[in-house]
LUMKOL-107908 format. One record per residue: residue in one letter; z negated, x negated, y of N, C-alpha, C, O, CB in turn. Coordinates in steps of 0.1 Angstrom, whole numbers, padded with zeros to 4 digits, always signed. Atoms other than C-alpha are relative to their C-alpha. Glycine has a CB too. Layout:
BEGIN
AZXYZXYZXYZXYZXY...
//
This chain:
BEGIN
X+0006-0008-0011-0192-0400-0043+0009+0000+0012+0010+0009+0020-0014-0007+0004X-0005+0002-0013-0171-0416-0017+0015+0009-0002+0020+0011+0009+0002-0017+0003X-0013-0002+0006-0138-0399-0033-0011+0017+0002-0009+0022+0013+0007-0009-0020X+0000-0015-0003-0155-0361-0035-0006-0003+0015+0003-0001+0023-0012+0012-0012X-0001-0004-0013-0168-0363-0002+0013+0001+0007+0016+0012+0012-0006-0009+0007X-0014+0002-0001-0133-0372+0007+0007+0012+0000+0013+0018+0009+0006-0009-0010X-0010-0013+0010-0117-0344-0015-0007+0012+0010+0000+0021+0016-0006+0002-0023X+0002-0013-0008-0144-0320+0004+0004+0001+0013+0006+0013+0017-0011+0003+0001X-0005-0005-0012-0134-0329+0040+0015+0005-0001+0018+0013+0008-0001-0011+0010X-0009-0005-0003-0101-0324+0032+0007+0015-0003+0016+0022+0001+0006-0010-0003X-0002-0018+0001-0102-0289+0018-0007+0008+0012-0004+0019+0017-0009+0008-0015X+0002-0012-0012-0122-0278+0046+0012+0000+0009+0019+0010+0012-0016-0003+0011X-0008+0001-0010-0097-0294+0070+0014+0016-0005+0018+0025+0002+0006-0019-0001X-0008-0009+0004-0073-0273+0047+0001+0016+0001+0011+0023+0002-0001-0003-0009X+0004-0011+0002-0090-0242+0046-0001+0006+0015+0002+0018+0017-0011+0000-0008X-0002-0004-0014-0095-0242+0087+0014+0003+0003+0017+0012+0010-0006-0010+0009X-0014-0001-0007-0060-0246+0094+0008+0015-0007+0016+0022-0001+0011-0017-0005X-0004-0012+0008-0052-0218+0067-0007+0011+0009+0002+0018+0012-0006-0001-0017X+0007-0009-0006-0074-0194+0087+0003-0004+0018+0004+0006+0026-0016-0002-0007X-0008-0006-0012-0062-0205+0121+0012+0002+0003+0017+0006+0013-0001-0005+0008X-0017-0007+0003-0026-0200+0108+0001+0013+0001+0007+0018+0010+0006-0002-0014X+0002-0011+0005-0033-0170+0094-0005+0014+0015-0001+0025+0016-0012-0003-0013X+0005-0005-0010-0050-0158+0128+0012-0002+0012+0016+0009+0016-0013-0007+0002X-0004+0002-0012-0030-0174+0156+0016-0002-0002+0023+0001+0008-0008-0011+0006X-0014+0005+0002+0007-0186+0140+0005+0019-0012+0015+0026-0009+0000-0022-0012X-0006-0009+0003+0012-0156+0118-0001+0015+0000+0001+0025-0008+0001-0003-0008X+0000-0019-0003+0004-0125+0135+0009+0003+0012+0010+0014+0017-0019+0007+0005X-0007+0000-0009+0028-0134+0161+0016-0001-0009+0019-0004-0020-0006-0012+0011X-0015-0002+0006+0066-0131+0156+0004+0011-0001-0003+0020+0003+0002-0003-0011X+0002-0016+0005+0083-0100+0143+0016+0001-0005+0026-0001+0002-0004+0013+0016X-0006-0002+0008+0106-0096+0116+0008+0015+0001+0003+0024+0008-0008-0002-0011X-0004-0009-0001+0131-0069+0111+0010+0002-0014+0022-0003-0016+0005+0000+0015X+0001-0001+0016+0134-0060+0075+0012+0010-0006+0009+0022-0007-0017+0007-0005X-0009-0013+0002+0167-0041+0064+0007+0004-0014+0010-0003-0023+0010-0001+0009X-0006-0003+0016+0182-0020+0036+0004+0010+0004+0001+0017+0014-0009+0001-0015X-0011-0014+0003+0210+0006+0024-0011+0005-0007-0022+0000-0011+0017-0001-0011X+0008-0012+0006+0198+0033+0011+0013+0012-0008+0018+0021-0001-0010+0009+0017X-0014-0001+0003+0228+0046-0015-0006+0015-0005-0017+0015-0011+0008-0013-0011X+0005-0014+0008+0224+0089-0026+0011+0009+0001+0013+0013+0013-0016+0007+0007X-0013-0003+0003+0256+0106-0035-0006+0016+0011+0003+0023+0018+0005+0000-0021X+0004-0015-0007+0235+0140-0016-0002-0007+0016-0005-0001+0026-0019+0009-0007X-0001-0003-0020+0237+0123+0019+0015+0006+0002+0024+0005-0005+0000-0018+0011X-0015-0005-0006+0267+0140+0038+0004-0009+0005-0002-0019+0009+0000+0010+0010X-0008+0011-0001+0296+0122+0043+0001-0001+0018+0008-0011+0022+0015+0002-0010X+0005+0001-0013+0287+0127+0083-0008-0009+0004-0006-0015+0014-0006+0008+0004X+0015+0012+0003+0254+0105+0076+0006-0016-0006-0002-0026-0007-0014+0009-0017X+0001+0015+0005+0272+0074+0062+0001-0007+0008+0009-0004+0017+0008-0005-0009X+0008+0007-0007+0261+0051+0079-0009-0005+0011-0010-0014+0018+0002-0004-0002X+0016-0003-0009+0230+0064+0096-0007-0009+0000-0011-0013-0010-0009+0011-0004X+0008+0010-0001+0211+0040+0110-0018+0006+0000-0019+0013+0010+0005-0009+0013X+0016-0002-0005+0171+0048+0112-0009-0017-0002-0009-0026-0011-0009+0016-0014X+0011+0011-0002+0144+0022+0127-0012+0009-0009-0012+0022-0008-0005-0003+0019X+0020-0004+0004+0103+0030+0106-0004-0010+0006+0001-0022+0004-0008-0001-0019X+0011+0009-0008+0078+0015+0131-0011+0003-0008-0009+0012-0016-0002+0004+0016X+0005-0008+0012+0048+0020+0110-0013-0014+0012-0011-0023+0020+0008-0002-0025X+0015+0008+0000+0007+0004+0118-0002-0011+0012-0005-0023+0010-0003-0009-0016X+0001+0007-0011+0007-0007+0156-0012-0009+0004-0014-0019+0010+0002+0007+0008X+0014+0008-0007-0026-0012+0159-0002-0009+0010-0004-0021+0012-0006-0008-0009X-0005+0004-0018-0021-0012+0195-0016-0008+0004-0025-0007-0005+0004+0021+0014X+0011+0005-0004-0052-0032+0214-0006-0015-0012-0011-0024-0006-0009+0014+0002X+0001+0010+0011-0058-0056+0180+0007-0014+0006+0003-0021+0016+0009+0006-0013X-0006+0013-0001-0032-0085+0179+0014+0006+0006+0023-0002+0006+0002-0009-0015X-0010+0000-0006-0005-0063+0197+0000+0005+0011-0006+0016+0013+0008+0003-0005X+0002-0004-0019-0001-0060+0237+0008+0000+0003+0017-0002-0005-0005-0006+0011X-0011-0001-0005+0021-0055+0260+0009-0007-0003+0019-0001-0007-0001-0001+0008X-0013+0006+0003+0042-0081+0256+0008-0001-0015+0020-0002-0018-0003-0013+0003X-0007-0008+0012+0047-0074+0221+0003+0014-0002+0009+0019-0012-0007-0002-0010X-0010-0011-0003+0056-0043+0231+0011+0003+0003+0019+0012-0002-0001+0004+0006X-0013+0003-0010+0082-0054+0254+0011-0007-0015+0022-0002-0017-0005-0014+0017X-0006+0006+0007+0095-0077+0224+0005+0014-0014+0017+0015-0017-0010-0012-0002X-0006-0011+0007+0095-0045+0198+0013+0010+0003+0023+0014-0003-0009+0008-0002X-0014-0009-0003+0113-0022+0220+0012-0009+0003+0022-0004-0001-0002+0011+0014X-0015+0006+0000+0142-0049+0228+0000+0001-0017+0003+0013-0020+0002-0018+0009X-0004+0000+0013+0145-0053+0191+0007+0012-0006+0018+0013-0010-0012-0002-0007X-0006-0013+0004+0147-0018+0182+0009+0006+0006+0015+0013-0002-0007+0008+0000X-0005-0007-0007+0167-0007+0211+0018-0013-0004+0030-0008-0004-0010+0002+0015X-0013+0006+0003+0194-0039+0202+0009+0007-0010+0021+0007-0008-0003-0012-0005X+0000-0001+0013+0197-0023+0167+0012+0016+0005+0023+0018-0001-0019+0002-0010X-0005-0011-0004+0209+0012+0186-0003+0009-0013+0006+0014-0020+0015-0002+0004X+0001-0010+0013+0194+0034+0157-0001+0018+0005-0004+0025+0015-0019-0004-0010X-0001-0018-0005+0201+0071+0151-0007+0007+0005-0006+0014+0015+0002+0010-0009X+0012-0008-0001+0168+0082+0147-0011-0014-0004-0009-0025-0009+0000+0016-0012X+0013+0007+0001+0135+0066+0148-0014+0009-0004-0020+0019+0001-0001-0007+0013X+0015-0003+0008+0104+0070+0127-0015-0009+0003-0016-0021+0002+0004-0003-0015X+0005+0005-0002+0072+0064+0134-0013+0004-0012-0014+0016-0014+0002+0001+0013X+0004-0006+0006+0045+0064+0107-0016-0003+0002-0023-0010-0006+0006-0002-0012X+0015+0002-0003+0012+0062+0117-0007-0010+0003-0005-0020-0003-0006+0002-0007X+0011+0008-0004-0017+0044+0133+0004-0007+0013+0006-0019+0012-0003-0010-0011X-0008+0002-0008-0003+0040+0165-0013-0010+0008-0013-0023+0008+0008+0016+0006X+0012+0012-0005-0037+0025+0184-0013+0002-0010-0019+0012-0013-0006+0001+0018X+0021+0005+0009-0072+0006+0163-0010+0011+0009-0013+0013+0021-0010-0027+0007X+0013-0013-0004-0097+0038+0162-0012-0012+0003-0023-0008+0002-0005+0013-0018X+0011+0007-0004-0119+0005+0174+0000-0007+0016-0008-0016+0021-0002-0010-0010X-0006+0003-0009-0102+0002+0206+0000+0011+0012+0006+0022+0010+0012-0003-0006X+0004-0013-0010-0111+0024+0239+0017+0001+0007+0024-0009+0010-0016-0005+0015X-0010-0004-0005-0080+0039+0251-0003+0002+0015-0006+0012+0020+0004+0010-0007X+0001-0006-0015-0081+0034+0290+0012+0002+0004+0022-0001-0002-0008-0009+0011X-0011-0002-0005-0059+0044+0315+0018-0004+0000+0029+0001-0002-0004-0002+0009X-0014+0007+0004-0035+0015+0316+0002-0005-0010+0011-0014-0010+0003-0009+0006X+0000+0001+0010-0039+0012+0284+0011+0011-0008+0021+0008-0014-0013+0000-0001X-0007-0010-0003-0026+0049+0280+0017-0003+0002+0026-0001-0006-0006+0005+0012X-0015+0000-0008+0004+0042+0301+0011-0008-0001+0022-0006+0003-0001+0000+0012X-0009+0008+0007+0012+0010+0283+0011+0006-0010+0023+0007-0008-0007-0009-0007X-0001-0011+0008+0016+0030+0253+0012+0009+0001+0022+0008-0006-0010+0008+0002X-0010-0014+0001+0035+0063+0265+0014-0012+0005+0025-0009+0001-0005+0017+0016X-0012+0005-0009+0061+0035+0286+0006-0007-0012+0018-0008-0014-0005-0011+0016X-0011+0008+0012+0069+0015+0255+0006+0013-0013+0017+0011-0019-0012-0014-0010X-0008-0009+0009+0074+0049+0231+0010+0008+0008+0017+0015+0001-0009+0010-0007X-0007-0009-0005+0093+0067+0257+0013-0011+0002+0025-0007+0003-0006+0007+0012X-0013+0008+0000+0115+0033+0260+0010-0004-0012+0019-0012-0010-0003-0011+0006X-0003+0002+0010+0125+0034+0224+0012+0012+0000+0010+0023+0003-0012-0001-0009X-0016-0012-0002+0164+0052+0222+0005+0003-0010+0010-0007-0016+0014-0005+0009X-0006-0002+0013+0175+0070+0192+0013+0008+0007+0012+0012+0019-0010+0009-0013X-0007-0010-0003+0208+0091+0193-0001+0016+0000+0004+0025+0007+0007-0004-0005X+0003-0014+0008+0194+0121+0172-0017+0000+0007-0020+0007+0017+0002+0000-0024X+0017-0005-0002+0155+0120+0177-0008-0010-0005-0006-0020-0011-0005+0013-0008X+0007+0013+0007+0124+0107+0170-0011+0007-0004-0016+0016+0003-0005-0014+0010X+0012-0008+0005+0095+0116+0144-0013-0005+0000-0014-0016+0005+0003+0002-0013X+0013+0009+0004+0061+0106+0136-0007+0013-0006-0005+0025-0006-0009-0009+0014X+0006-0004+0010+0034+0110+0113-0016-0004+0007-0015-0014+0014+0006-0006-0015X+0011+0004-0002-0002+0106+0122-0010-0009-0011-0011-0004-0022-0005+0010+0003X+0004+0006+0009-0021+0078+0104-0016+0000+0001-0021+0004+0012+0006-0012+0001X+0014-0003+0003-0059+0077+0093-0007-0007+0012-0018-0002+0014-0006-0007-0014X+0001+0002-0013-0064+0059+0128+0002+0006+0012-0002+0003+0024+0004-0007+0001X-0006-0010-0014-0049+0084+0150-0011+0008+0001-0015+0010+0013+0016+0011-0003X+0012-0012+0000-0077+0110+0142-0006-0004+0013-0006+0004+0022-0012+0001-0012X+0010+0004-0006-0099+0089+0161+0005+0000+0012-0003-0004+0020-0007-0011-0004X-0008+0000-0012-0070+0091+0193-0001+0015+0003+0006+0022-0003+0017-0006-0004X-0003-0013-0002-0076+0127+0208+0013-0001+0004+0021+0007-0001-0008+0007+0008X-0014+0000-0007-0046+0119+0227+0011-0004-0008+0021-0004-0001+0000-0009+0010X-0010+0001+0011-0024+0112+0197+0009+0004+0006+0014+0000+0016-0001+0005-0012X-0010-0013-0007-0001+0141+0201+0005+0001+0010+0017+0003+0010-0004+0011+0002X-0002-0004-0015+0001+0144+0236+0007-0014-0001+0019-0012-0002-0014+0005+0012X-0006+0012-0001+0012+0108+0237+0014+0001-0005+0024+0000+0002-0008-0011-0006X-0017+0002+0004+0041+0111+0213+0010+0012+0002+0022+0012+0000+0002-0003-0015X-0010-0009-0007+0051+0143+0227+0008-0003+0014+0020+0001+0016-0007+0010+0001X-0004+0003-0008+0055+0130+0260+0004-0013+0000+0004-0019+0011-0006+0004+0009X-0009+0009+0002+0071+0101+0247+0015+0001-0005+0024-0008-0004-0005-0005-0006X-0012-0003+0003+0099+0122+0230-0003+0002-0014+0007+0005-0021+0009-0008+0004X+0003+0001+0022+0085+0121+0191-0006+0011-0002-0015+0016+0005-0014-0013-0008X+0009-0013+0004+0077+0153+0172-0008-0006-0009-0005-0015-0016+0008+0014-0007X+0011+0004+0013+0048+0148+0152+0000+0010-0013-0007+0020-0011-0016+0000+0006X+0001-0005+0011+0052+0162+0119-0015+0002-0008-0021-0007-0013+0008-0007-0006X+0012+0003+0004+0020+0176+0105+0005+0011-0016+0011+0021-0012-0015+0006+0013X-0002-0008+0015+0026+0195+0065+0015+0007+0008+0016+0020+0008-0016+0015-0007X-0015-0010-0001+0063+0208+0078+0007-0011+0001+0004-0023+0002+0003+0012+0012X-0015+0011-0005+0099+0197+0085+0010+0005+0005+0009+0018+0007+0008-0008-0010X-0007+0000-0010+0128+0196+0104+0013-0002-0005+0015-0009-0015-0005-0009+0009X-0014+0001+0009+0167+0198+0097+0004-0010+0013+0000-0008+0024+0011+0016-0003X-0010+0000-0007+0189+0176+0113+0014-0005+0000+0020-0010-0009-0004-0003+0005X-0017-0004+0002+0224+0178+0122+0002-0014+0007-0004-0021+0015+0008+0017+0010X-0005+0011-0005+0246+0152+0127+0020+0000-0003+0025-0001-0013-0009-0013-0010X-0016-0001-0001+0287+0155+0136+0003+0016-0008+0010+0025-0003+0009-0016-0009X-0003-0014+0015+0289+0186+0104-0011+0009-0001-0023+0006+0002+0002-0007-0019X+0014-0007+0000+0270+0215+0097-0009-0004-0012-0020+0001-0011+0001+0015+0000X+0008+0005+0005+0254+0198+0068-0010-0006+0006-0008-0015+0013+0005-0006-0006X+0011+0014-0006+0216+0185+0078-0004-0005-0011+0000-0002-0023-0016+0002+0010X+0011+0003+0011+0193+0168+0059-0010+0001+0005-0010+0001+0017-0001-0012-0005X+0020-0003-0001+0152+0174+0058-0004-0007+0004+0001-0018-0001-0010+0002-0011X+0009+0011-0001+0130+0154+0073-0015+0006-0002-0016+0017+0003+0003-0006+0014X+0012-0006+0006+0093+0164+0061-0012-0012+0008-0009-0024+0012+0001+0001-0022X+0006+0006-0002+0061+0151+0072-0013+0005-0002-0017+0016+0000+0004-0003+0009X+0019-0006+0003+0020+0150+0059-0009-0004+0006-0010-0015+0011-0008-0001-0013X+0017+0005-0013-0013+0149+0078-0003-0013-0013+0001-0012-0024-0020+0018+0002X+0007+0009+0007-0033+0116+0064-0007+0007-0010-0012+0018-0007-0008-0008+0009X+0008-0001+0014-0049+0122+0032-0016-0007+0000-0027-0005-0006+0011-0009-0013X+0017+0009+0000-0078+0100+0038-0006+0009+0013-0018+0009+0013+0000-0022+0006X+0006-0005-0007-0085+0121+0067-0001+0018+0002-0006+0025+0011+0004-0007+0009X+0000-0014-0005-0078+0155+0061+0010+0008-0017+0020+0001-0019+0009+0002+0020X+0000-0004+0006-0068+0176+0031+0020+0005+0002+0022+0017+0001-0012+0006+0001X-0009-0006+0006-0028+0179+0030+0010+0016-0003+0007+0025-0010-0005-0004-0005X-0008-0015+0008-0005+0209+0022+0010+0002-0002+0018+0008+0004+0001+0010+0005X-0010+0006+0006+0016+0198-0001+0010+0013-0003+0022+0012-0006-0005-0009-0014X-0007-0013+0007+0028+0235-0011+0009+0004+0013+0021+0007+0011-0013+0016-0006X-0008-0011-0013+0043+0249+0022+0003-0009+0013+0003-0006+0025-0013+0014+0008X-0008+0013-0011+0059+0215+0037+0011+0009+0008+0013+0007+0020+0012-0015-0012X-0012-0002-0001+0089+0237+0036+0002+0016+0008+0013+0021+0013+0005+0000-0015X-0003-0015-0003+0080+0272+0048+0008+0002+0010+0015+0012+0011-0011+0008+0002X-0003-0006-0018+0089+0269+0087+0015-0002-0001+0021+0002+0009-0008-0011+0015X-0015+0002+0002+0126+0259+0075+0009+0011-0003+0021+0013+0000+0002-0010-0010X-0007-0016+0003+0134+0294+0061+0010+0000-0010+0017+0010-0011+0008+0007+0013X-0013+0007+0009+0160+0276+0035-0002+0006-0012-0014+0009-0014+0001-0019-0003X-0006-0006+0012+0174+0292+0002-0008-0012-0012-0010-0024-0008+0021+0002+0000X+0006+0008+0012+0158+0276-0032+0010-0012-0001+0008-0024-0001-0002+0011-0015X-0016+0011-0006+0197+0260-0028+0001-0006+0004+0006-0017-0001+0008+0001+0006X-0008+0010-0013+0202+0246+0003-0019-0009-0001-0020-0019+0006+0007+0013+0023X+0011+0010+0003+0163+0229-0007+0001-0013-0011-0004-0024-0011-0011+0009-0003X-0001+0012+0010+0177+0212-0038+0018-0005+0003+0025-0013-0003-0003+0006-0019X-0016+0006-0003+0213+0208-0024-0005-0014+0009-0001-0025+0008+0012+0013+0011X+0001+0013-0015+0199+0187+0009-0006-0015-0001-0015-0017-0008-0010+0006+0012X+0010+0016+0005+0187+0149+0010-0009+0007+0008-0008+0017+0016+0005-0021+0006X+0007-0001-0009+0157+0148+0023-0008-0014-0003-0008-0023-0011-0007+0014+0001X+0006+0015-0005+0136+0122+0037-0017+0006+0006-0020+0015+0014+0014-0008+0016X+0016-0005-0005+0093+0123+0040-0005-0011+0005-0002-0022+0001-0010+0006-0012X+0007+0007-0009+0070+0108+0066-0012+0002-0007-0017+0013-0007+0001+0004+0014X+0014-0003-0001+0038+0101+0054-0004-0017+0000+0001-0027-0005-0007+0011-0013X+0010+0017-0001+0011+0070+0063-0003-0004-0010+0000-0016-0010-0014-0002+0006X+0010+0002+0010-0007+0068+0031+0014-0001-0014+0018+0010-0019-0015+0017+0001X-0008+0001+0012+0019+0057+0001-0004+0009-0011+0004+0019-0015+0000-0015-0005X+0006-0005+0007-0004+0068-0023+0003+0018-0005+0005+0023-0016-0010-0003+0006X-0002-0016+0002+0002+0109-0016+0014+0003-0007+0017+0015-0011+0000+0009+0015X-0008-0006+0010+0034+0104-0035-0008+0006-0016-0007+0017-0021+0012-0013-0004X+0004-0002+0012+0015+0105-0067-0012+0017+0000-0018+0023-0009-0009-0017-0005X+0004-0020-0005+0001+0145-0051+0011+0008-0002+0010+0020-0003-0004+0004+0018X-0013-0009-0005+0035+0154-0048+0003+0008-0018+0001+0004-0029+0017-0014+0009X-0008-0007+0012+0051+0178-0076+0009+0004+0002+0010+0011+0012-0003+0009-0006X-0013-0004-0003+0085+0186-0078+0003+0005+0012+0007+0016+0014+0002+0009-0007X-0007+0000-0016+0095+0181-0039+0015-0005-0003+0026-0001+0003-0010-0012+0013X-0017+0007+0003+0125+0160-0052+0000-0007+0016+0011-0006+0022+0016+0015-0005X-0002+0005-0009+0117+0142-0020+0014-0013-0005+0011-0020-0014-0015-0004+0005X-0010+0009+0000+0151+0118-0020-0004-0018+0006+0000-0028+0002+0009+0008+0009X+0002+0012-0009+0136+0091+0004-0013+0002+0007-0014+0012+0014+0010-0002+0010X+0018+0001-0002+0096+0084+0012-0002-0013+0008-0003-0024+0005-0010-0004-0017X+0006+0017-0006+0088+0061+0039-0012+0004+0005-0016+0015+0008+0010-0009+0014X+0014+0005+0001+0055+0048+0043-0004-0011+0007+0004-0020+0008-0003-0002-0012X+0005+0010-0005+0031+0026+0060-0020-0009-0007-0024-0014-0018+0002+0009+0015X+0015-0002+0003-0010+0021+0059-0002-0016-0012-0012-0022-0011-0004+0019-0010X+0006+0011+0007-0009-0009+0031+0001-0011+0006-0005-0022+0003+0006-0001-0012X-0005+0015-0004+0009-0033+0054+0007-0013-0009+0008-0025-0007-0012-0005+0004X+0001+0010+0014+0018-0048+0020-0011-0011+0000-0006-0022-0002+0014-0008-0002X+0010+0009+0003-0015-0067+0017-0005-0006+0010-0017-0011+0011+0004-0009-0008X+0004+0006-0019-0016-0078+0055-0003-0017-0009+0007-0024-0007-0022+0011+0012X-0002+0012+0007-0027-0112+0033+0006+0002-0014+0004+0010-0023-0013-0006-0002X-0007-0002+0014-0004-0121+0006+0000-0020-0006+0001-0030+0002+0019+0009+0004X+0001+0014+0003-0005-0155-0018+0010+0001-0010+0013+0011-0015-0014-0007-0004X-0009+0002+0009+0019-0167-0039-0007+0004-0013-0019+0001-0014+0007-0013+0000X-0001-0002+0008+0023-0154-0072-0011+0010-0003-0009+0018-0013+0001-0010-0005X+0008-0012+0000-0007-0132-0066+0006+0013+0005+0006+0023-0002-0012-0003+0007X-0002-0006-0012+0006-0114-0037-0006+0006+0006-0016+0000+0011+0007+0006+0001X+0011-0008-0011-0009-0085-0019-0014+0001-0008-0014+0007-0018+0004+0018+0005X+0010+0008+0000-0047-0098-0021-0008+0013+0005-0019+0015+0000+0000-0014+0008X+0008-0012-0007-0060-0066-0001+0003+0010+0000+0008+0014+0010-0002-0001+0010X-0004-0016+0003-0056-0030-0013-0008+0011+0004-0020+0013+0000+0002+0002-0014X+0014-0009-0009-0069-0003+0011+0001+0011-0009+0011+0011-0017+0002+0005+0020X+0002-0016+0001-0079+0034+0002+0012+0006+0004+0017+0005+0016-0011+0007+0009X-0013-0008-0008-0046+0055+0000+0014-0010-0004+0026-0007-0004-0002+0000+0020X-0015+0010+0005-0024+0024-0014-0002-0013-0009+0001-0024-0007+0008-0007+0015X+0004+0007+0011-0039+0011-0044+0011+0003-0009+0015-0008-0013-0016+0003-0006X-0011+0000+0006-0009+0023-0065+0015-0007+0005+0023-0015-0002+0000+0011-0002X-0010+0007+0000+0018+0014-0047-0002-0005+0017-0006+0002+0027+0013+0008-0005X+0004+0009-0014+0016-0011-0016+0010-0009+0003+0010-0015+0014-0013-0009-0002X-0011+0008+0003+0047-0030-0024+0011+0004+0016+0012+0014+0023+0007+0005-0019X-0016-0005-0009+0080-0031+0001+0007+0008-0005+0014+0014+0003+0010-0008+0004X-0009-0012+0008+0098-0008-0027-0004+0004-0008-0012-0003-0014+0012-0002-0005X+0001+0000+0013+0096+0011-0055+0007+0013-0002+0005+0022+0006-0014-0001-0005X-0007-0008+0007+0117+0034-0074-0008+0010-0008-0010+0008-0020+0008-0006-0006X+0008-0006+0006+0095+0062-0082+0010+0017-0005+0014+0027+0002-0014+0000+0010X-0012-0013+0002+0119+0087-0107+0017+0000+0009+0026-0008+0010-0010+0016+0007X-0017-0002-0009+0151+0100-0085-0004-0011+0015+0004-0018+0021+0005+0024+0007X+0001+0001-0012+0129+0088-0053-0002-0017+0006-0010-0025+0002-0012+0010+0003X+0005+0011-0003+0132+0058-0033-0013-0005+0009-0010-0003+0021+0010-0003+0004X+0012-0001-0011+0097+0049-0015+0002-0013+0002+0007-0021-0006-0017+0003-0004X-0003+0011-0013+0099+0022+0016-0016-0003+0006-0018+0006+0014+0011+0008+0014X+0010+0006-0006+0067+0009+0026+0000-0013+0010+0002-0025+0007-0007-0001-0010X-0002+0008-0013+0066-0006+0062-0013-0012-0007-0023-0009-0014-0003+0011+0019X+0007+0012-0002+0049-0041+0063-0008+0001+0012-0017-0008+0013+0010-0011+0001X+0009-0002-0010+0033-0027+0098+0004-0011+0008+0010-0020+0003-0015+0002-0003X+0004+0010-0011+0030-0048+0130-0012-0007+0003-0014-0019+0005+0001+0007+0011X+0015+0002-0008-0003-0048+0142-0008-0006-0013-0001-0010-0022-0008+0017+0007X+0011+0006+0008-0035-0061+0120-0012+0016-0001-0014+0024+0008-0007-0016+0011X+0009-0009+0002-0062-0035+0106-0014-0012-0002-0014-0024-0003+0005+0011-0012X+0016+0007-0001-0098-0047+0104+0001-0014+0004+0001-0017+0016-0010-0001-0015X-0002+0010-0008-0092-0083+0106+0014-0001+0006+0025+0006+0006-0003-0012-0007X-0015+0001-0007-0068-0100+0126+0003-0014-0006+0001-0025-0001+0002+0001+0020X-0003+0015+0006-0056-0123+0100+0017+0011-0009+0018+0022-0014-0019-0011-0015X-0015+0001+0011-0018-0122+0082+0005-0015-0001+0008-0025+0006+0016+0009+0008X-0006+0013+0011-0009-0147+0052+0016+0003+0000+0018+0014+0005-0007+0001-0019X-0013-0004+0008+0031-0147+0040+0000+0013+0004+0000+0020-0006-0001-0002-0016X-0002-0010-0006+0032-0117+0061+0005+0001+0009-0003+0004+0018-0007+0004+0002X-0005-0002-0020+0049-0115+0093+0004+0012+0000+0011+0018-0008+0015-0010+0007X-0009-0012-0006+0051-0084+0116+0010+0006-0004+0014+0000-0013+0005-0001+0008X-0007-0008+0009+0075-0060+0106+0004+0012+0005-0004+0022+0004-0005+0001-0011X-0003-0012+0002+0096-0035+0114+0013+0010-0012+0024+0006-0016+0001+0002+0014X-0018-0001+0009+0122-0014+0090+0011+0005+0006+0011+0009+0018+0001+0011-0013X-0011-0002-0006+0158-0007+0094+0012+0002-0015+0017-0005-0023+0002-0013+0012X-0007+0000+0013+0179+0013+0070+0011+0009+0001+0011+0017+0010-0010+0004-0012X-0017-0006-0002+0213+0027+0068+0004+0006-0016+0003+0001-0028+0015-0017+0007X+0000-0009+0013+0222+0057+0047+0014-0004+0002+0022-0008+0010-0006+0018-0001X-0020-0001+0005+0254+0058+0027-0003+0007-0012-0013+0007-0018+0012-0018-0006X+0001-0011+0006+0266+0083+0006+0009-0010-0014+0014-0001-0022+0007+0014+0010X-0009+0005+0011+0285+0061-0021+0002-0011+0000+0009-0016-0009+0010+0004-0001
//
């Protein structure tokens, strides 16, 4: 008797500390996760293009100002070409006030790419009327079903493409490409590279020959345990939730996120942003 009582204080003891870890030691920090990215169709202009993916801020949650201040030095050390942003920028459970607002626009407008900066809207943004307007007057085009060329030193660009949330809105996977005006050619000659929140809408896609898929929304598991790993699979990233996967020609990148969705707990997870450098060979 005296031995399981025993045995039980010390799993609770265990199980509290696991849950105020999980709460208070590992939602703080912030990792900065990097990889080549090797595709004989980047231009030899592009080798070695740097791009930051910021991905699932879930601004007002477990990240504030001061982890604001700590992202943008990070990112801004790194000096990246271009910067991506992929959705969920503030918790649709979170009132957006003024200085709240202005936190916000002051930390995306302090983020410095050389070329530009994109974003994607995530199944949390909906609930932001001010989405848009925020990352416009922060400097970010928001990509909604279209894309964008861009140039870098040569007149070769590459594509950058971008899709509305899938969990919140229906997609239009056919006519990504229309506003670009490009030859059947210069569409399968060019890398390209797609923005979307939701991992999952690769498996919508048909012959895009997207090159490069980055992604956010799974957080990879936000809790992860050994040998199990990701423990929590949302709507939108039950197939693939992972940090990589080689799907066909295409490489998909799935951000680890920053911020916390519903709870505010991360296992074997730490914050996260990516950082990846194209080469052509």
């Amino acid at each position: 008797m005296k031995r399981g009582r025993m045995f039980l204080i010390i799993l609770i003891f265990i199980l509290v500390g696991l849950l105020l870890w999980s709460r208070f030691i590992s939602t703080k920090g912030l990792e900065v996760r990097e990889y080549g990215v090797t595709n004989e169709k980047i231009p030899s202009a592009f080798n070695g293009f740097k791009i930051v993916q910021l991905s699932d801020l879930h601004y007002g949650r477990t990240v504030d100002d001061k982890k604001l201040e700590e992202i943008a030095a990070r990112i801004n050390e790194l000096k990246p070409d271009l910067i991506v942003f992929t959705g969920d920028l503030v918790d649709k459970d979170i009132k957006i006030t003024d200085k709240k607002l202005a936190s916000i626009k002051a930390f995306l407008t302090s983020l410095d790419s050389k070329i530009g900066k994109y974003a994607v809207k995530g199944n949390h943004d909906y609930s932001n009327k001010l989405f848009e307007n925020i990352m416009t007057d922060s400097g970010f085009k928001t990509l909604t079903n279209e894309s964008d060329l861009i140039y870098y030193q040569e007149n070769t660009p590459i594509i950058i493409s971008g899709f509305a949330s899938s969990i919140k809105t229906i997609p239009d996977y056919d006519n990504v490409f229309t506003n670009l005006n490009l030859t059947e050619e210069e569409l399968n000659t060019y890398y390209k590279i797609l923005l979307v929140h939701e991992p999952d809408q690769l498996l919508k896609l048909d012959d895009k020959n997207f090159d490069l898929v980055l992604s956010g929304h799974s957080h990879n598991g936000q809790v992860r345990l050994p040998i199990f790993g990701a423990i929590i699979k949302t709507n939108g990233a039950k197939t693939y939730y992972e940090s990589y996967y080689k799907v066909d020609d295409t490489d998909l990148y799935i951000s680890g996120g920053v911020g916390c969705s519903v709870l505010n707990f991360r296992f074997m997870n730490k914050p996260s942003f990516n950082f990846y450098r194209l080469y052509n060979k």
